[in-house]
C-alpha positions as CSV (number, residue, x, y, z in Angstrom):
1,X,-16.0,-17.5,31.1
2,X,-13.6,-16.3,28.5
3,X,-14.6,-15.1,25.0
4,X,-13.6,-17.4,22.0
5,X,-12.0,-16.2,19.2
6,X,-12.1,-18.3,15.7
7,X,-9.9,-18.2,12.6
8,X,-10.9,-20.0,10.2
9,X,-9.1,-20.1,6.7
10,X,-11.0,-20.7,3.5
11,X,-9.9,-22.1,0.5
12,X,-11.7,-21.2,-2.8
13,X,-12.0,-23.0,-6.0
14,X,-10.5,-20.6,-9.0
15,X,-12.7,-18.4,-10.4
16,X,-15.2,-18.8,-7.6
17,X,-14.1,-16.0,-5.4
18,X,-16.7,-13.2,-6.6
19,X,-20.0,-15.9,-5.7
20,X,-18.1,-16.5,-2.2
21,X,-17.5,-13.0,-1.3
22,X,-21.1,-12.4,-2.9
23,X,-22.7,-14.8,-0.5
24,X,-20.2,-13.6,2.3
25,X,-21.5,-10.6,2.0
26,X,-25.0,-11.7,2.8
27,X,-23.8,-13.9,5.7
28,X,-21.6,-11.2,7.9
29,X,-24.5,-9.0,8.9
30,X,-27.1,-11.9,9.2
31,X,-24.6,-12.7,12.0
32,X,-23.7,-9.5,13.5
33,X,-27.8,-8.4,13.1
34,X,-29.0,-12.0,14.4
35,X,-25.9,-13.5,17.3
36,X,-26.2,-11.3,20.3
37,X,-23.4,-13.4,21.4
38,X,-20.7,-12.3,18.1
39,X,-18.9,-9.4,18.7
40,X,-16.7,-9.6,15.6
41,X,-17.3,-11.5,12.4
42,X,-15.3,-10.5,8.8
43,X,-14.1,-11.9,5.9
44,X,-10.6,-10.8,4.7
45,X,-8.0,-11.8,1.7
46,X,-4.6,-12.9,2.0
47,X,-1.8,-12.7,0.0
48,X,-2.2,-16.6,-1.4
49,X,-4.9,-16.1,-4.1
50,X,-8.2,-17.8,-3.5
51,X,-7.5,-18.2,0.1
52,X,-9.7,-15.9,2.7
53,X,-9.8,-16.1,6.9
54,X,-12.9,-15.2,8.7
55,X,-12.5,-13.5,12.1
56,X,-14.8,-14.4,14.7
57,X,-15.2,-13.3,18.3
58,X,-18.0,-14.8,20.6
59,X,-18.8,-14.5,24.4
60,X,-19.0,-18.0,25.2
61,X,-19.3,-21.4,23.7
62,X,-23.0,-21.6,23.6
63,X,-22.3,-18.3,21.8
64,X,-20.7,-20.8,18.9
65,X,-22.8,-22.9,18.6
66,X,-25.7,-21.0,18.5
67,X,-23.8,-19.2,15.6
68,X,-23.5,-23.1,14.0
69,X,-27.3,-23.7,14.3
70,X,-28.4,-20.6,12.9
71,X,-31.3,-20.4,10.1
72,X,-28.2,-17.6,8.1
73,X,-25.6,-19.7,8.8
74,X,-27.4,-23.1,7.7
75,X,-28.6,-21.5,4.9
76,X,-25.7,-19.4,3.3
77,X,-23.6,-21.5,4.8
78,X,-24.7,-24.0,2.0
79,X,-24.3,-21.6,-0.8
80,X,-20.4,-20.7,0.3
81,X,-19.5,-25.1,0.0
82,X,-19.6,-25.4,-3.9
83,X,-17.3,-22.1,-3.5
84,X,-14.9,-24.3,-1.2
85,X,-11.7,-25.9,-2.7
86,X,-11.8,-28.2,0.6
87,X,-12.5,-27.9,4.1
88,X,-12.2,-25.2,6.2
89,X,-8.9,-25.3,8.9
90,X,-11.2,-24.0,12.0
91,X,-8.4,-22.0,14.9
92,X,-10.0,-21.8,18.3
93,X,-8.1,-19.2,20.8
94,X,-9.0,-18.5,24.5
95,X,-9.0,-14.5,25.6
96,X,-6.8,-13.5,28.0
């Protein structure tokens, strides 16, 4: 089975974007130390303020969703939706 790769963009409320990347920032190596399955998980800015994409790479689908029912996910995952100026736009790509 081919690996899945995830882009998903993130919109922030103004003035939120320190307590997102705060809590980001707790979340990124809860998932690389905790999801044998995630090869690649980071944060990173564009140039449209307040909006951020998070690249993910995974080995298979149960790979995702154990990433979706994890404790760190479920947890900071909470803290990052009063951060959020909507919902995220989720990109799922095959690899070749």
């Amino acid at each position: 089975m081919s690996a899945i790769g995830i882009i998903a963009t993130l919109r922030v409320q103004a003035g939120k974007e320190e307590e997102f990347e705060g809590v980001f920032a707790e979340l990124a190596p809860a998932v690389r130390a905790g999801e044998p399955g995630n090869s690649y998980y980071r944060l990173f800015r564009t140039g449209e303020a307040g909006v951020y994409k998070v690249l993910e790479c995974y080995d298979d689908e149960a790979a995702t969703e154990a990433h979706r029912a994890s404790d760190h996910f479920r947890t900071l995952g909470a803290k990052l939706g009063p951060c959020l100026a909507g919902a995220p736009e989720i990109e799922r790509l095959t690899a070749v």
